[in-house]
MIRODREN-274892 format. One record per residue (C-alpha): residue in three letters; x, y, z. Coordinates in steps of 0.05 Angstrom, whole numbers, padded with zeros to 5 digits, always signed. Example, Ala and Ser with C-alpha at 12.3 -4.5 7.8 and 13.67 -1.06 7.14 Angstrom:
<pts>
ala+00246-00090+00156
ser+00273-00021+00143
</pts>
This chain:
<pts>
unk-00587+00155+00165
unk-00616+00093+00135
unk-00691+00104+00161
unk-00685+00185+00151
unk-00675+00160+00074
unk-00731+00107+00085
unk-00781+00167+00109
unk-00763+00211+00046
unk-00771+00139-00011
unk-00848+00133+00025
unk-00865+00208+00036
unk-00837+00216-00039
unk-00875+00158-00063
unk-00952+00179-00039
unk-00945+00250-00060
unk-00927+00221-00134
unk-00979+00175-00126
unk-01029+00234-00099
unk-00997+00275-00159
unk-01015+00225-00210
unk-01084+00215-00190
unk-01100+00287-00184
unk-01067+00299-00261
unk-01117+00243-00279
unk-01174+00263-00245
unk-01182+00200-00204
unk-01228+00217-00133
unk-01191+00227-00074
unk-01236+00170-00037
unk-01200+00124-00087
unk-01130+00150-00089
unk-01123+00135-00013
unk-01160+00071-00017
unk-01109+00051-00084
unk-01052+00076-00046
unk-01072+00035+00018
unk-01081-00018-00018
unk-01013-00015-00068
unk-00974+00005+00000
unk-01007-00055+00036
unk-00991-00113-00004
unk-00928-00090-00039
unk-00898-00083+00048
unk-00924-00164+00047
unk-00896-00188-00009
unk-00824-00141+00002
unk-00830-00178+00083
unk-00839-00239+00050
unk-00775-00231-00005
unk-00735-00200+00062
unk-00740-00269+00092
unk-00720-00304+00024
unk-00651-00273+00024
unk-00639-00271+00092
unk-00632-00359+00069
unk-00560-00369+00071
unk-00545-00364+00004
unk-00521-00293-00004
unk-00512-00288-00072
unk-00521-00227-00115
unk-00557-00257-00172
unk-00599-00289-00130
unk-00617-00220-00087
unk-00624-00191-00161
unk-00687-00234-00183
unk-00720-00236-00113
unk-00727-00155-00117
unk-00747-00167-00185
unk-00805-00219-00173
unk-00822-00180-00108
unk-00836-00120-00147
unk-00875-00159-00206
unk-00909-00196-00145
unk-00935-00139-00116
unk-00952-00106-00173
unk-01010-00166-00192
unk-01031-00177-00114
unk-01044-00109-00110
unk-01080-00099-00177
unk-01115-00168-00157
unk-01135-00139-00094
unk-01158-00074-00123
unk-01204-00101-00177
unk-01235-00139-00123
unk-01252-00075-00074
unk-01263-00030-00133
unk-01289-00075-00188
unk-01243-00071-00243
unk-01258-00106-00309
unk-01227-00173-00309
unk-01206-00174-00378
unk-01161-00106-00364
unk-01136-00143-00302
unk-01120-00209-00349
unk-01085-00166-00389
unk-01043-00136-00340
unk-01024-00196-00315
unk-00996-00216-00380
unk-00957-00165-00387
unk-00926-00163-00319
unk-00910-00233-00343
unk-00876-00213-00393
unk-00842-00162-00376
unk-00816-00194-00309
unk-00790-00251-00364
unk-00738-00200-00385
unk-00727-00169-00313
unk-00711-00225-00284
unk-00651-00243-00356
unk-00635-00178-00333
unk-00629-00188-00254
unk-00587-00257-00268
unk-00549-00223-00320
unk-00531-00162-00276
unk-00519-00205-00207
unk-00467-00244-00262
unk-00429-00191-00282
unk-00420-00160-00213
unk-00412-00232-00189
unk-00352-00238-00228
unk-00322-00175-00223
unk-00325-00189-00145
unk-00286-00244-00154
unk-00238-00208-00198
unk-00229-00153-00142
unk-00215-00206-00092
unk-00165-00233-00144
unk-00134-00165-00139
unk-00141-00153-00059
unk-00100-00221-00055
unk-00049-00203-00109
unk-00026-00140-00068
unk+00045-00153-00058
unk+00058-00197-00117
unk+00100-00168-00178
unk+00069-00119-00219
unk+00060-00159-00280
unk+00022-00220-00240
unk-00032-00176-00210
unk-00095-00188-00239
unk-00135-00136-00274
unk-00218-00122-00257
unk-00255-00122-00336
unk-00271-00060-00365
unk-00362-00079-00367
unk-00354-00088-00291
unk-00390-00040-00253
unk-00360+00027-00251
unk-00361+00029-00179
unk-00327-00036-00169
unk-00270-00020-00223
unk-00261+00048-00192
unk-00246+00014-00124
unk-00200-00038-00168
unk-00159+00024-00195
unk-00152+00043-00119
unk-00132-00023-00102
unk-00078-00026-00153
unk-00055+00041-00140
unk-00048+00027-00060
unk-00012-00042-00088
unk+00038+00004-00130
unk+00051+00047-00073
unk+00058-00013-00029
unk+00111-00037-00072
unk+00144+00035-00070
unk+00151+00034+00005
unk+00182-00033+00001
unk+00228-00014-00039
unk+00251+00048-00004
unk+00253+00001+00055
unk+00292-00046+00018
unk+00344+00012-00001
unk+00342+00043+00074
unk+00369-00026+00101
unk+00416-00033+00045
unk+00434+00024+00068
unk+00427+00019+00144
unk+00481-00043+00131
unk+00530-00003+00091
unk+00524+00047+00141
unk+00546-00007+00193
unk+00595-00036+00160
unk+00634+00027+00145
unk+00625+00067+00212
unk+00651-00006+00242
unk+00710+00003+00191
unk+00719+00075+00216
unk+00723+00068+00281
unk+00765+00004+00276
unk+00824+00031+00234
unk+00844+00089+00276
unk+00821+00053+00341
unk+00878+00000+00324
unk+00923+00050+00308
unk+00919+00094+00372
unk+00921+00035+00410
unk+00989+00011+00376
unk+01023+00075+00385
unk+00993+00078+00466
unk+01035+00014+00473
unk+01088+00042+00443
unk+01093+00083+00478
unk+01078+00053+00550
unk+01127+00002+00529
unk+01177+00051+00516
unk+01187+00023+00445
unk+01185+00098+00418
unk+01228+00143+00472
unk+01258+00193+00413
unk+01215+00262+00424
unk+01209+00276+00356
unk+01172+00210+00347
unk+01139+00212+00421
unk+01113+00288+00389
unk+01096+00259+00321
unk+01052+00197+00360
unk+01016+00241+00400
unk+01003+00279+00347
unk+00968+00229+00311
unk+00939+00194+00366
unk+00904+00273+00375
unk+00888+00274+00293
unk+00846+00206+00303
unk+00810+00227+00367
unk+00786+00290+00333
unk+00768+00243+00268
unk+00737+00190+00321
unk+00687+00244+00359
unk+00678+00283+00286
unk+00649+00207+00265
unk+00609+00200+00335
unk+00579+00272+00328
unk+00556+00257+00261
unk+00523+00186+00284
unk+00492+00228+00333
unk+00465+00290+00286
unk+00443+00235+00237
unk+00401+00198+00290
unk+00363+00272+00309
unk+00350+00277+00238
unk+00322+00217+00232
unk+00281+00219+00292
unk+00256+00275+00284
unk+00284+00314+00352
unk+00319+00367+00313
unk+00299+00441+00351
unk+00315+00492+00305
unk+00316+00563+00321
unk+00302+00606+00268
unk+00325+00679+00245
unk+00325+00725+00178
unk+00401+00720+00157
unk+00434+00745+00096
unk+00461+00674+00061
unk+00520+00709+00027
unk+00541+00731+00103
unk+00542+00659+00122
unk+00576+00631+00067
unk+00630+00681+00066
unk+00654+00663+00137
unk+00647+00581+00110
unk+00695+00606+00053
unk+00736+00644+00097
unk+00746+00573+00151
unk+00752+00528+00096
unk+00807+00566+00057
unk+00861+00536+00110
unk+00845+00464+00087
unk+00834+00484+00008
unk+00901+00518+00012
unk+00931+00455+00046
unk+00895+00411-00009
unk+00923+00460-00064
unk+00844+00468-00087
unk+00833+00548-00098
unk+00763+00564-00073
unk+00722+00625-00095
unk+00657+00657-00075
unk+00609+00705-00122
unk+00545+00734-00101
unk+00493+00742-00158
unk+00433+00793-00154
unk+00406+00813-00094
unk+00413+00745-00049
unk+00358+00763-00001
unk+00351+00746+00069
unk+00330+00668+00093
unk+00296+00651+00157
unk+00360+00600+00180
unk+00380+00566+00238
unk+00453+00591+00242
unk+00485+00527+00272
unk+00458+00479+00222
unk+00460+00512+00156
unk+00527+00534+00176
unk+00547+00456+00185
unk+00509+00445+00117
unk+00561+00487+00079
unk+00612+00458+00118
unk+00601+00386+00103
unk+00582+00414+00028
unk+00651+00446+00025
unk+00695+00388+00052
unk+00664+00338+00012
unk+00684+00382-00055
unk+00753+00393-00031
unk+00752+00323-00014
unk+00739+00302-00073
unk+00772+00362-00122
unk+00845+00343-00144
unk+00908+00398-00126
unk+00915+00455-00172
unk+00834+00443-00178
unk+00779+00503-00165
unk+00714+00502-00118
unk+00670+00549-00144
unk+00609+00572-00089
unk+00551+00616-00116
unk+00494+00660-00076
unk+00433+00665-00124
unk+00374+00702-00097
unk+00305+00669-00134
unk+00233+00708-00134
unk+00215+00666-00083
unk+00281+00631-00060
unk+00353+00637-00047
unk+00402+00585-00073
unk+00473+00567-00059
unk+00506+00521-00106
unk+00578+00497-00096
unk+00614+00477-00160
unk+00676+00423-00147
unk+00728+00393-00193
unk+00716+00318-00174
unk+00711+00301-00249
unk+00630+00281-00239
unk+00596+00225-00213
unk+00577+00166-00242
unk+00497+00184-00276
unk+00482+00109-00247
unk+00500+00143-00170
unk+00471+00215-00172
unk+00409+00182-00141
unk+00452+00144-00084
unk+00497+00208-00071
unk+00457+00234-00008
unk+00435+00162+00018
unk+00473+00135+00088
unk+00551+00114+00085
unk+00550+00129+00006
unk+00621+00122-00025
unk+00626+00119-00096
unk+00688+00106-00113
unk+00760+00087-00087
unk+00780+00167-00066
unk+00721+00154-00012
unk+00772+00126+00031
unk+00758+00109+00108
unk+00805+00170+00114
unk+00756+00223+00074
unk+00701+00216+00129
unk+00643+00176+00150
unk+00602+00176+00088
unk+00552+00214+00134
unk+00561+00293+00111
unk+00516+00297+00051
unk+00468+00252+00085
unk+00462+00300+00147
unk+00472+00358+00094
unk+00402+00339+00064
unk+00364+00323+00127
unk+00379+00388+00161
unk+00374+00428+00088
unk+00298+00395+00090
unk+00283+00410+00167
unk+00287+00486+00128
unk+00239+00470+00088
unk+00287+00470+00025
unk+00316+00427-00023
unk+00390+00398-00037
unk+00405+00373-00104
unk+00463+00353-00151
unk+00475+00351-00216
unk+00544+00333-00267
unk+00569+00395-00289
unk+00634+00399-00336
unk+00680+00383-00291
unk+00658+00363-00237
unk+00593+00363-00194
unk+00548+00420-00168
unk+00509+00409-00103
unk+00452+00469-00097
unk+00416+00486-00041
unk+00346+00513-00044
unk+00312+00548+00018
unk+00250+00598+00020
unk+00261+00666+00027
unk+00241+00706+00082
unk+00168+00737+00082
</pts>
């Protein structure tokens, strides 16, 4: 690529240079013999400056007021060299040569000024490519009369720093969380572990031989192992989320259809809770390409964390909105809000805001695993403080 752009600088060059001559009426025995000439020496004298910087000293400046001097240095050796094949008065060459003089004067206060500038804005970028990492307010800044190509790539360079420090932060946040997670799922699995096991010895040891007791033991001991593989299959949906290995088969389904028969499974615990729920479809819902198992475990997990977390004689409110281009759900609890400082934590691993987010209430894992899967649709989950309570809405395409 480099030599095909050589071949068009010298092809470009001698048809200027025939251009020129013809416009000025100079004979074409003398155009090739100027052009040989010009061509000749100015290839020495650039050979010549090509070996000067290839010195060690690499220095821009430096490289700025060789090309300078090479180009006033073959300008005179060629004019030299041309007034002696063709003759040219010497006082028009004398002259020339003073002015080459002094104009190379100023080209080369212009070269060291130049290779200065760019000198030190080099240094400023490297200032910046080593302050990548460091807090925002140490990072150095490039000056505005750098080159614009150099304070372009600075902006870059500061940009990739800022989004460098984003992604340590979510990292920072994901092992927070990845330790909260740990610490509560150990605490989940501990309480009713210990439990089972001290009513199992009871009743090997035939502490407890009453059957109303023996019933109500196993009883629990049946409550905790549902609770216990309810935790494990939530471990385990999280970790396909995560990974990426969820396989998702998807079909056009009315959403209202599906969230009736969530309403209609769910009512057994609201009753239990003394939490009323009810259900209105808005507008025409429209149909949603769904995988039926997983959004149905969405508004499961959506459902039991507002009864969860609504008081008795409190009402759960579910909506089916259909959109131009989407169909929502939202589902409205009674949980008396959350705190504005944790709407942004709500849907992040083993998140318990406050003391009714007992080991009891779950895992901490549903809205987590409600978001993934919501997303693996393509859609969006969101909440919001309404007036009194929260609303959680769900956002997925329509159908085409």
């Amino acid at each position: 690529m480099r030599r095909v752009q050589q071949g068009f600088v010298i092809l470009g060059g001698l048809a200027v240079a025939g251009l020129i001559a013809a416009l000025l009426g100079v004979p074409l025995a003398d155009t090739v013999a100027l052009v040989g000439i010009s061509f000749g020496v100015s290839l020495v004298v650039g050979v010549a400056g090509r070996l000067v910087l290839g010195g060690r000293s690499r220095r821009l400046a430096r490289q700025a007021v060789v090309v300078v001097l090479v180009a006033i240095a073959g300008t005179m050796l060629g004019a030299v060299v041309a007034a002696k094949a063709m003759f040219v008065s010497t006082h028009d060459l004398k002259a020339l040569f003073v002015i080459l003089v002094g104009a190379g004067i100023v080209a080369v206060l212009a070269a060291l000024h130049l290779g200065e500038e760019v000198d030190r804005a080099s240094r400023a970028l490297g200032d910046v490519t080593r302050g990548i990492g460091a807090d925002e307010a140490a990072r150095p800044t490039v000056a505005s009369s750098a080159p614009e190509e150099l304070t372009r790539l600075a902006h870059e360079l500061d940009a990739m720093g800022q989004r460098l420090d984003e992604a340590r932060a979510r990292e920072q946040r994901v092992e927070q969380s990845r330790r909260e997670l740990i610490a509560w799922v150990s605490h989940d699995l501990r309480t009713p572990l210990a439990g089972i096991r001290a009513m199992v010895e009871a009743l090997n040891d035939g502490v407890v031989d009453d059957p109303e007791t023996v019933e109500r033991y196993l009883v629990t001991i049946q409550r905790e192992a549902d609770r216990l593989a309810a935790l494990v299959d939530d471990l385990f949906e999280l970790s396909r989320i995560q990974a990426d290995a969820l396989r998702l088969s998807f079909e056009p389904i009315a959403l209202a259809e599906l969230v009736s028969d969530t309403l209609a499974s769910a009512q057994v615990t609201a009753e239990r809770k003394g939490v009323r729920l009810q259900g209105h479809v808005l507008d025409d819902a429209g149909v949603a390409d769904l995988s039926i198992p997983e959004m149905g475990r969405v508004l499961r997990n959506l459902l039991e964390n507002a009864i969860r977390h609504t008081p008795p004689g409190g009402t759960i409110t579910v909506e089916v909105v259909g959109r131009t281009d989407a169909v929502e759900v939202s589902v409205a609890d009674g949980c008396g809000g959350i705190p504005s400082g944790d709407l942004d934590r709500v849907f992040e691993l083993a998140y318990r805001g406050d003391a009714a987010r007992s080991p009891g209430g779950g895992g901490g894992l549903g809205l987590a695993i409600a978001k993934g899967l919501v997303e693996a649709h393509q859609g969006v989950l969101t909440v919001q403080n309404g007036d009194v309570g929260c609303c959680f809405v769900v956002r997925l395409p329509r159908s085409a």
